[in-house]
C-alpha positions as CSV (number, residue, x, y, z in Angstrom):
1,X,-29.4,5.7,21.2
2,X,-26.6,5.7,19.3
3,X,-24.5,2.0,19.3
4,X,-21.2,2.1,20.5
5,X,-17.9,1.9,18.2
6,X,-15.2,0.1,18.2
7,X,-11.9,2.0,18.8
8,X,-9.2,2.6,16.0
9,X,-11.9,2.5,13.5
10,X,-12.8,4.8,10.8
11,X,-14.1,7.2,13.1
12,X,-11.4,7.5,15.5
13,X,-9.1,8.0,12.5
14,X,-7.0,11.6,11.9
15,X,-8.4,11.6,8.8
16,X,-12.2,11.9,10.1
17,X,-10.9,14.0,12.5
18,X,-10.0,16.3,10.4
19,X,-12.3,16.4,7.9
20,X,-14.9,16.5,10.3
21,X,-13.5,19.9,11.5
22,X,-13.3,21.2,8.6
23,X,-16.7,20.1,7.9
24,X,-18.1,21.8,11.3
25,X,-16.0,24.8,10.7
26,X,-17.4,25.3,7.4
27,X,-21.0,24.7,8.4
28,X,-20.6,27.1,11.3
29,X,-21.1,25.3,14.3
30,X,-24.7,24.8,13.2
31,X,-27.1,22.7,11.8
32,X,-27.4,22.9,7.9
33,X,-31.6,22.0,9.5
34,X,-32.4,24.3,11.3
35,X,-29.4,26.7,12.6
36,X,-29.1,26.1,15.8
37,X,-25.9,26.6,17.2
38,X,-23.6,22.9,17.9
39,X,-21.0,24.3,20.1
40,X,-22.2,23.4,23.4
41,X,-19.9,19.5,24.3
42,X,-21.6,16.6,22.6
43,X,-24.2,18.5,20.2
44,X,-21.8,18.7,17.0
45,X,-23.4,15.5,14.8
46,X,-21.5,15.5,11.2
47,X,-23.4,13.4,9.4
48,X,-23.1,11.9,5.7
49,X,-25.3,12.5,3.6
50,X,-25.0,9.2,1.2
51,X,-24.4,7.1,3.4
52,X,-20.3,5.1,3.9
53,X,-22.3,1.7,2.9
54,X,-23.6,3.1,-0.2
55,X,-20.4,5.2,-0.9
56,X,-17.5,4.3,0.5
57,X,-15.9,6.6,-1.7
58,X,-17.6,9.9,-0.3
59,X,-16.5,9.3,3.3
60,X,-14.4,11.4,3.4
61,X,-15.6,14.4,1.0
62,X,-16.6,17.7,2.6
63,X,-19.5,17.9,-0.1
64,X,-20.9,14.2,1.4
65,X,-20.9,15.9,4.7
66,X,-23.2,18.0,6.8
67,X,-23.6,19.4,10.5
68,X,-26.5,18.1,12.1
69,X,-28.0,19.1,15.8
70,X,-28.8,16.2,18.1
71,X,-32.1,16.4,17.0
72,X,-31.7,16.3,13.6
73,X,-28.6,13.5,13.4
74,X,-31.4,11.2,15.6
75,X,-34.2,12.0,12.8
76,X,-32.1,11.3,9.7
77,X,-31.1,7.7,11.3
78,X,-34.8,6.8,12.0
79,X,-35.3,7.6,8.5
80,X,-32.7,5.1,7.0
81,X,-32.9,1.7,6.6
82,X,-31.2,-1.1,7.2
83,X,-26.9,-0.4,6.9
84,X,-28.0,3.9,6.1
85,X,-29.7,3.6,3.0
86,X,-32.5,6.6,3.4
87,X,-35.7,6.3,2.9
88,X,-37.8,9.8,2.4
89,X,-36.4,12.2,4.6
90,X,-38.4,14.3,5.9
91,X,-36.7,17.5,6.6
92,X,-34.5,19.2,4.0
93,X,-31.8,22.0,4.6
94,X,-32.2,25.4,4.7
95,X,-32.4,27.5,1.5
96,X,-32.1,24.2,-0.7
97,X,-34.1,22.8,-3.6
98,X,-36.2,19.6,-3.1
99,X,-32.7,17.7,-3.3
100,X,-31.6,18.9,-0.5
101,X,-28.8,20.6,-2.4
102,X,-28.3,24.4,-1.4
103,X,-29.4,26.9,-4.1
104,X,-26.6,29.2,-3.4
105,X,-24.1,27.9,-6.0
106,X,-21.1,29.2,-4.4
107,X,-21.8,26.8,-1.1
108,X,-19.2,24.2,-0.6
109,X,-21.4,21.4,-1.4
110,X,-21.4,22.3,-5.1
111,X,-17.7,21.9,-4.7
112,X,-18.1,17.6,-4.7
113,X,-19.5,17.4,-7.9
């Protein structure tokens, strides 16, 4: 279960709103996992992929930014540690090298670099 927030922080901001749009947009409305479709109220999870602890600087950055289902946002915070630091992960997005990066170098994640 996911720990409450506090309200006005960072992720009640307009800035997070609207990045995370643009993120979800982007993405589809699905997981970069395993496709599924995050329409339906609640199931949209934009997650970052190095964590705001480790880089505060990529919090807002589309390319530091992926769409997660419910089930895959819960998996990725079992697998990190202590304030978001990963450990192994264990699943790895669609059509992507062993990185997790996509292979498609046009995809918006190359974009961050």
């Amino acid at each position: 279960m996911a720990k409450p927030r506090r309200a006005g922080g960072f992720y009640d901001s307009p800035q997070w709103a609207a990045v995370r749009a643009l993120v979800l947009k982007r993405d589809g409305y699905r997981c970069t996992v395993c496709g599924c479709s995050v329409q339906g109220k609640g199931n949209a999870r934009v997650d970052h992929v190095q964590s705001i602890h480790d880089r505060p600087d990529l919090r807002l950055v589309p390319g530091n930014l992926r769409t997660l289902c419910p089930e895959h946002d819960n998996q990725a915070h079992r697998e990190k540690g202590h304030h978001g630091k990963k450990r192994d992960a264990q699943f790895f997005i669609r059509d992507a090298d062993r990185t997790g990066m996509p292979l498609d170098p046009s995809h918006p994640w190359h974009n961050g670099r």
